[in-house]
C-alpha positions, 0 to 999 in steps of 0.5 A: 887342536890336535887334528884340527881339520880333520878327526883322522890322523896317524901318529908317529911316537907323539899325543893322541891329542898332540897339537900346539896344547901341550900337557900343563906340565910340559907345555912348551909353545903356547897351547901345547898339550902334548903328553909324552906318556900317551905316546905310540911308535908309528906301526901298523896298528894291524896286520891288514892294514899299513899305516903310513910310514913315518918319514922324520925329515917330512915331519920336522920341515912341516913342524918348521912350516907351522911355526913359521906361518904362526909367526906371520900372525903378527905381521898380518895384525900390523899390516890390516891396522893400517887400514883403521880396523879396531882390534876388536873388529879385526879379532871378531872378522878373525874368529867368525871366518875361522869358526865357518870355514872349520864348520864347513869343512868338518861338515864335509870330513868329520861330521861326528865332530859337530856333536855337543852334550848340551850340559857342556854349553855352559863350559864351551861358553866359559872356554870362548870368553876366556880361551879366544875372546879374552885371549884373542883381544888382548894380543891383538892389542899388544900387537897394536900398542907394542910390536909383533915381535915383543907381543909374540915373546910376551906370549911365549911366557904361557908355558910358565903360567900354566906351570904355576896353575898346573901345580896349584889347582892340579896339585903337580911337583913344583919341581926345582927345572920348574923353578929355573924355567920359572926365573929365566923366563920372567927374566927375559919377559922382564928385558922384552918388555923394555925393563931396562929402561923404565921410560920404556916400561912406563911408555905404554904399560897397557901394551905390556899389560895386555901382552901379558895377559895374553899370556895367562889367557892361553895359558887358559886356553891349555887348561880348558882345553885338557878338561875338553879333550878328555871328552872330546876329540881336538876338532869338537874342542877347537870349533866350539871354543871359537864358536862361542869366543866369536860370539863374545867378540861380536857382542864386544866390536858391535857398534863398530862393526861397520868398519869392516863394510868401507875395507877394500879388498886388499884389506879383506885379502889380508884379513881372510889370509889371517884367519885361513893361514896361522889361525887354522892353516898352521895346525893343520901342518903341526898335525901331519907333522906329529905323524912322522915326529914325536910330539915333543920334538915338533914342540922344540922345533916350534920354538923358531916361531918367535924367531920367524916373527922377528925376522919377518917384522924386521924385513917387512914392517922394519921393527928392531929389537935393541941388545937387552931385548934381544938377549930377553927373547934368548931367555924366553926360549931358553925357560921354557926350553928346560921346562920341556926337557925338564918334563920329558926327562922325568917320564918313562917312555910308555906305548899304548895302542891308539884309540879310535875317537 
């Protein structure tokens, strides 16, 4: 999802692919890919021609940006659902408007984006079922059977489920920061979820089970998107993973898709502002943010996204946390905070030239 809207951007010291999908070892906001041994300091690439310069307080205030309207996703989810939409129909509205307005517009800038091998349908089809449609259904529902607060923390805790598939299925050190990140992040996943209280936890244990599956299906959603982007450039990744992941979804909300013809503009506006806005609005920031910002640096700054969520559910929708939430949602980003710095520590700056995709 590095570059989302576009094939062309200059980086600033971060990923070539740097987006909110980060390398599975050091991943810090969901989906983050950005590999601090691929970096580049912001230079002319050549003598003829000038590079952008980098200005760092523009990249930090975009970064901040981005997180902030990935944090109106969940407020956007409660707001629609008081109209009577199914999850299922509203996720589906959300992906199949994101997927053609991404369409379009590579169709107009990057047309090279559009191209496909054929043998690779069967992996993209895999990504959609598992990396959007899965994902996408099970957050949604978190959103509606918990809160958008304890829903976005929920999901915080990927980093954490793609440290443990990282060191199993790609043989990654399973170092001690891992372990620490590890513990402190269940643990406060553990008092989000309202562990404190077993007649809390026991209220709506669906809602806490599909929070955390979201999680692990993001937590997919990174994997599948390292194995995509050593081949593909982040636009391909992202518009054929929500091509297919629509799909599915359609085939999901079929019989209820009439729901979406009786909504009344104000529910469409919502929906539209859903899928233009933290779906693809806040990754085309996230990017111009990388640069003029490291790439780890802007994931740090992403992590207000979960405290922008609960400020936003606080003003607007009147959701409240209680103390031992509040101190769960701290451990959250404190876990994966050291998983990142953990991660950054243990490699040795390199700077490789960039190539062309």
């Amino acid at each position: 999802m590095s570059r989302p809207l576009s094939g062309e951007s200059t980086v600033c010291s971060g990923s070539r692919h740097g987006d909110r999908i980060a390398s599975s070892s050091g991943l810090l906001a969901p989906g983050n890919l950005s590999d601090p041994t691929e970096s580049e300091p912001c230079r002319n690439s050549s003598p003829l021609k000038r590079e952008p310069q980098c200005r760092p307080v523009v990249g930090y205030a975009l970064a901040l940006t981005a997180a902030v309207i990935w944090g109106t996703l969940g407020i956007f989810a409660v707001l629609i659902y008081r109209y009577d939409i199914d999850p299922v129909v509203l996720v589906t509205a959300r992906g199949t408007i994101a997927s053609l307005a991404l369409l379009i517009i590579l169709s107009f800038t990057n047309r090279s984006a559009l191209h496909m091998d054929r043998k690779d349908v069967p992996f993209f089809i895999a990504f959609g079922l598992v990396g959007v449609a899965l994902n996408y259904l099970s957050y949604f529902e978190a959103i509606a059977r918990t809160s958008a607060t304890t829903a976005v923390i929920l999901l915080y805790t990927s980093p954490i489920f793609v440290t443990v598939a990282a060191s199993l299925l790609f043989r990654e050190r399973f170092t001690p920061a891992k372990g620490l990140s590890l513990a402190v992040a269940l643990l406060g996943c553990f008092l989000v979820a309202g562990g404190y209280d077993p007649k809390r936890l026991v209220a709506d244990p669906t809602g806490i089970a599909a929070g955390i599956a979201a999680a692990v299906t993001y937590g997919s959603y990174t994997i599948l998107s390292k194995r995509s982007l050593s081949k593909y450039g982040s636009s391909t990744t992202v518009l054929y993973a929500l091509v297919f992941g629509s799909l599915f979804l359609a085939l999901f909300s079929a019989p209820r898709l009439d729901q979406l013809w009786g909504l009344p503009g104000q529910a469409w506006g919502l929906i539209v502002a859903l899928a233009l806005g933290p779906t693809l609005g806040a990754y085309a920031l996230y990017v111009k943010a990388l640069s003029h910002i490291e790439a780890s640096h802007a994931s740090i700054v992403c992590m207000a996204e979960p405290a922008a969520t609960a400020i936003l559910a606080y003003a607007i929708l009147g959701e409240r946390m209680e103390a031992p939430q509040i101190v769960g949602a701290v451990a959250v980003v404190i876990g994966v905070l050291i998983l990142q710095l953990g991660s950054t520590a243990s490699v040795k700056p390199q700077i490789r030239r960039s190539t062309p995709e």
